[in-house]
C-alpha positions as CSV (number, residue, x, y, z in Angstrom):
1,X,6.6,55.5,38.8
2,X,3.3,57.1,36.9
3,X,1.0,54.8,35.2
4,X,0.9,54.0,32.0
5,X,-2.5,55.9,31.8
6,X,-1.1,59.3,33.4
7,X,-0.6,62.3,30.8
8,X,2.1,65.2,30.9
9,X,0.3,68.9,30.4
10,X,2.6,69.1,27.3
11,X,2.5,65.8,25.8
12,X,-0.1,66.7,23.4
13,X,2.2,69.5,22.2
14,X,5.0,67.2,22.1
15,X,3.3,64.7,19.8
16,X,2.5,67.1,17.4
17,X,5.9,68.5,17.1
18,X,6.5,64.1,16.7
19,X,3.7,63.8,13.8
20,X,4.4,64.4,10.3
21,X,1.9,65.8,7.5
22,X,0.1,63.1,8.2
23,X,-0.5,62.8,11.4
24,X,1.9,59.3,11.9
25,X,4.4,59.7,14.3
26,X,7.4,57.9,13.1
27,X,10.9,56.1,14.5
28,X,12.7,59.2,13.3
29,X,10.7,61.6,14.9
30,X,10.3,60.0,18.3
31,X,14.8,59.7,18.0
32,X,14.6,63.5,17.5
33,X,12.4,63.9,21.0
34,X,14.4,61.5,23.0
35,X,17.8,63.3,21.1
36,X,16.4,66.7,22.6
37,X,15.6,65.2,25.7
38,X,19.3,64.0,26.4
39,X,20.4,67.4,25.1
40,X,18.8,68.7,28.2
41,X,20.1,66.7,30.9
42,X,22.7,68.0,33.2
43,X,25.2,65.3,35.0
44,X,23.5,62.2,32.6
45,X,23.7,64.3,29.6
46,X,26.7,62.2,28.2
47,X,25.0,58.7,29.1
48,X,22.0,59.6,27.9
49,X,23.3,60.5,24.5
50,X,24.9,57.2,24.5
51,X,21.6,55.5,25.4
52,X,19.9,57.6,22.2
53,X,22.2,56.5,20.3
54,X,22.2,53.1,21.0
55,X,18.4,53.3,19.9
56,X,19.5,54.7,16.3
57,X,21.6,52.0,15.8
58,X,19.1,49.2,16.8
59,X,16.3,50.8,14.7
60,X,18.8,51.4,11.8
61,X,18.7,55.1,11.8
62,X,22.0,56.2,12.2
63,X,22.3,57.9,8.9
64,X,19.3,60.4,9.9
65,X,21.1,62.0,12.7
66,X,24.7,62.4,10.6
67,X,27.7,62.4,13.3
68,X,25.5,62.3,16.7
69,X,26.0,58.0,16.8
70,X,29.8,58.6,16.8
71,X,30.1,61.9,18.8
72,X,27.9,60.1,21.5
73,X,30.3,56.9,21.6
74,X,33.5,59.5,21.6
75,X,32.3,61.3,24.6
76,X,31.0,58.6,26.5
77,X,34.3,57.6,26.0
78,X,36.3,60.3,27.1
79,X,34.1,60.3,30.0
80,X,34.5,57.0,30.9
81,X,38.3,57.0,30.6
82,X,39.3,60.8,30.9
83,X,40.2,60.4,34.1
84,X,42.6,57.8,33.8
85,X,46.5,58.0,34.1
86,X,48.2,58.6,30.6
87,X,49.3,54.6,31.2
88,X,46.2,53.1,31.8
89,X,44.7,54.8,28.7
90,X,47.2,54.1,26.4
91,X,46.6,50.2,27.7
92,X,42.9,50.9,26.7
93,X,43.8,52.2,23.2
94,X,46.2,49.1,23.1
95,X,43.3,47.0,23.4
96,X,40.8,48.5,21.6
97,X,43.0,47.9,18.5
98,X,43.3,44.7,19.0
99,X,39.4,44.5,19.1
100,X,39.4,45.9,16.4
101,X,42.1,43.9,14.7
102,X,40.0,40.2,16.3
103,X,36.8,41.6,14.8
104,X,38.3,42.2,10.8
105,X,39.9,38.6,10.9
106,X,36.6,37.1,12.3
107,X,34.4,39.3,9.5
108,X,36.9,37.5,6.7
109,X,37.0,33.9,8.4
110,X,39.4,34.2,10.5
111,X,38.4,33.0,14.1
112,X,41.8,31.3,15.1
113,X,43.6,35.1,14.3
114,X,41.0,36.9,16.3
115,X,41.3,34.8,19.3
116,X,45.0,35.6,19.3
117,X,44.3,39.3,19.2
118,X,41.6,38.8,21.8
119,X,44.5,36.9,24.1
120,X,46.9,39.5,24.0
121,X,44.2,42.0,25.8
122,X,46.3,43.7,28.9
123,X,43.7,44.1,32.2
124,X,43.2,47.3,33.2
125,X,41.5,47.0,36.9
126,X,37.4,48.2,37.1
127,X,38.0,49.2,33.2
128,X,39.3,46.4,31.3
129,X,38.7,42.5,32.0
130,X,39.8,40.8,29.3
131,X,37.3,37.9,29.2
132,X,38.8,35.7,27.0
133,X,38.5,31.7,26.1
134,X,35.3,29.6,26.0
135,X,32.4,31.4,26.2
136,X,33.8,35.0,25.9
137,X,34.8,34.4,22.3
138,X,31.3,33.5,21.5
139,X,29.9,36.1,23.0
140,X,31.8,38.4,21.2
141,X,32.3,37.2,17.9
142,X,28.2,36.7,18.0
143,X,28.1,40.2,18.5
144,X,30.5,41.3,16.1
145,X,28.3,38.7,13.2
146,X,25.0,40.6,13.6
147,X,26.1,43.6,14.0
148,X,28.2,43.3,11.0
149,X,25.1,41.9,9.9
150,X,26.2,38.3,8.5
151,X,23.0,36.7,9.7
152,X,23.6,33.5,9.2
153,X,27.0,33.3,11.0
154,X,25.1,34.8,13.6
155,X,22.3,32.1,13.8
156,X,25.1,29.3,13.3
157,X,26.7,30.7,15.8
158,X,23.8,30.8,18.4
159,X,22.5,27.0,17.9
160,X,25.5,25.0,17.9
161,X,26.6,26.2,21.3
162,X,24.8,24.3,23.3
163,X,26.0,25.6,26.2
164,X,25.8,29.3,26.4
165,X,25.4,29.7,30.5
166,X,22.0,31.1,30.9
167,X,22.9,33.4,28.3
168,X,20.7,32.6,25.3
169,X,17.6,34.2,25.6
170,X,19.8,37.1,25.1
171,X,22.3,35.9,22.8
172,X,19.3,35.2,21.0
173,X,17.3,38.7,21.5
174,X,20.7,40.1,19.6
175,X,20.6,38.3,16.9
176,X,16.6,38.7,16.8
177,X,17.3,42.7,16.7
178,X,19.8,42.5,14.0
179,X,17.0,40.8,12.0
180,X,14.9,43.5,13.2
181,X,17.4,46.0,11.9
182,X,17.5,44.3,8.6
183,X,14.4,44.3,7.2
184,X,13.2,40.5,8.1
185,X,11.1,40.8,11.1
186,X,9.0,37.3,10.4
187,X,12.8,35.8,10.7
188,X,13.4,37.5,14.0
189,X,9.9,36.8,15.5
190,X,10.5,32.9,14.4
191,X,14.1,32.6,15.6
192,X,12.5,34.0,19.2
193,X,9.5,32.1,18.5
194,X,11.5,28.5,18.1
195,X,13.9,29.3,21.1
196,X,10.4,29.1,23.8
197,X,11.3,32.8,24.7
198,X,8.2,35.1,23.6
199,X,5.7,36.2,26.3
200,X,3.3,35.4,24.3
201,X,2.5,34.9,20.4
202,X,0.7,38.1,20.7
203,X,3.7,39.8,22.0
204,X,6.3,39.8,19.4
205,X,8.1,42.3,20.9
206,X,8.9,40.9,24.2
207,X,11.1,38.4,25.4
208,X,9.8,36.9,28.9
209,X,12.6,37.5,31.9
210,X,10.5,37.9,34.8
211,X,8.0,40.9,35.7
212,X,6.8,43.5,32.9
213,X,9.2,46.3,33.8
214,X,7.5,49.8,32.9
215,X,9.7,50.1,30.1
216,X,8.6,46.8,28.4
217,X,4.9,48.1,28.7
218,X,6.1,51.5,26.7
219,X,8.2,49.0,24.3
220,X,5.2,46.7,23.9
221,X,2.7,50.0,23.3
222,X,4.5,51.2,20.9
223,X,5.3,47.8,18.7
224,X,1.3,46.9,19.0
225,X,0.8,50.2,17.1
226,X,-0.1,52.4,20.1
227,X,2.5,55.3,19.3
228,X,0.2,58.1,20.6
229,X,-0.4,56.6,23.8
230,X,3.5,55.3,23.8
231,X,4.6,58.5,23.5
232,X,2.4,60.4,25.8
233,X,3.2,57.8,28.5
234,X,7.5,58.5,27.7
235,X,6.6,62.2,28.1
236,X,4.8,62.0,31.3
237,X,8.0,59.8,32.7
238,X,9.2,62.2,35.7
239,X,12.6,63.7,34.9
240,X,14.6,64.3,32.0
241,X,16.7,61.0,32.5
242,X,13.3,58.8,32.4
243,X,11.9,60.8,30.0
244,X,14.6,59.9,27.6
245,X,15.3,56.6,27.9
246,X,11.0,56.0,28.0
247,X,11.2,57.7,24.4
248,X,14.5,55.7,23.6
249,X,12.7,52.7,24.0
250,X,9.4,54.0,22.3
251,X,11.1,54.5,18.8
252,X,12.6,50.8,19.2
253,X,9.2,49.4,19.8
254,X,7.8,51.4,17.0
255,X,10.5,49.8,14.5
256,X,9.4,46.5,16.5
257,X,12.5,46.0,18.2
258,X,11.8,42.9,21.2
259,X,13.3,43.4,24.4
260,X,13.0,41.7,27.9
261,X,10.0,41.5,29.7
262,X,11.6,43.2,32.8
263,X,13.2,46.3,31.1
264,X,13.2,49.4,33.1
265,X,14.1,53.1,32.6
266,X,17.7,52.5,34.3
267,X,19.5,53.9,31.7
């Protein structure tokens, strides 16, 4: 893996294509490289997309890329499921409804209805698990909250489990992002900051689980206000697959989106 001091021969053109009139280089404009980036790819290309997109939503710029959010989650699906025989899908469409049907009666206060949905989930093997009961609802229905952006069920949600299974530090980097995503960063940075799970005070942006992965050390660049050198770094990440996830992850630091510690370039 290069260092975070190596420099691709075409980063510097890359960066200005990134830089506005100014000369900032923006969340938008690093979504556009990592968008062309995927666009390139060959066997990843769907994932990839999928991974970009996953960025606008956490950063909260869907609406400057128009359909590419849901185009990305439609042909990851078909991808993922494609495959299957005409039963096994239809089971998956059978239960996606009902996810759909749980989350609208948890978004209007109903939790007892959504379990039921949740219940009637059919497993699929390797495809569908249906985790259901205890912890799984919470898990879920946390989810569903910030993304749906209802904070404070969110945050309720998170503290009076007290037994979340060595999941809270990231039950509580989701509902740190969604603050993120809304405008109220000093709310995210203290709900992290009162749950013992920063690296550091200095490092708002990063959630300590083990090593610093070299995606963390991008993430961390970029949220301190290194974009240049953030980006540069992304660029010189060897192949297209690293190369977009590395500015994935760029663009979320720049809109100071935490992440763990030991975040890599997997996708």
């Amino acid at each position: 893996m290069l260092s975070l001091a190596q420099e691709s021969p075409c980063a510097s053109a890359a960066i200005a294509d990134a830089q506005n009139g100014d000369g900032t280089i923006t969340v938008v404009s690093v979504l556009e490289m990592a968008k062309t980036a995927a666009e390139q790819a060959d066997r990843q290309r769907v994932w990839l997309m999928l991974r970009v997109a996953e960025a606008m939503e956490r950063t909260g710029r869907t609406d400057a890329f128009g359909s590419y959010v849901s185009d990305a989650k439609r042909a990851a699906e078909e991808a993922a499921y494609g495959h299957l025989p005409l039963r096994d899908r239809e089971i998956l469409e059978a239960n996606r409804a009902l996810d759909a049907e749980a989350k609208r009666a948890l978004l209007s206060g109903d939790p007892e209805s959504a379990k039921q949905y949740l219940g009637r989930c059919r497993f699929v093997p390797h495809y569908d698990t249906c985790d259901v009961g205890g912890i799984f609802f919470d898990v879920r229905f946390l989810f569903w909250e910030a993304e749906a952006g209802d904070l404070a069920a969110a945050v309720r949600r998170l503290k009076t489990r007290t037994d979340w299974q060595g999941l809270r530090p990231a039950m509580t980097l989701r509902v740190a992002r969604a603050y993120v995503a809304a405008g109220r960063r000093s709310e995210a940075v203290d709900l992290l900051r009162e749950a013992h799970v920063l690296a550091s005070d200095a490092d708002f942006c990063i959630v300590e689980n083990r090593e610093m992965g070299f995606a963390a050390r991008l993430r961390q660049l970029a949220c301190n206000g290194q974009a240049r050198t953030a980006v540069e770094t992304a660029m010189a990440s060897l192949g297209v697959s690293a190369r977009t996830v590395a500015l994935a992850v760029v663009a979320e630091g720049l809109a100071g989106i935490p992440g763990f510690s030991d975040e890599r370039l997997e996708r």
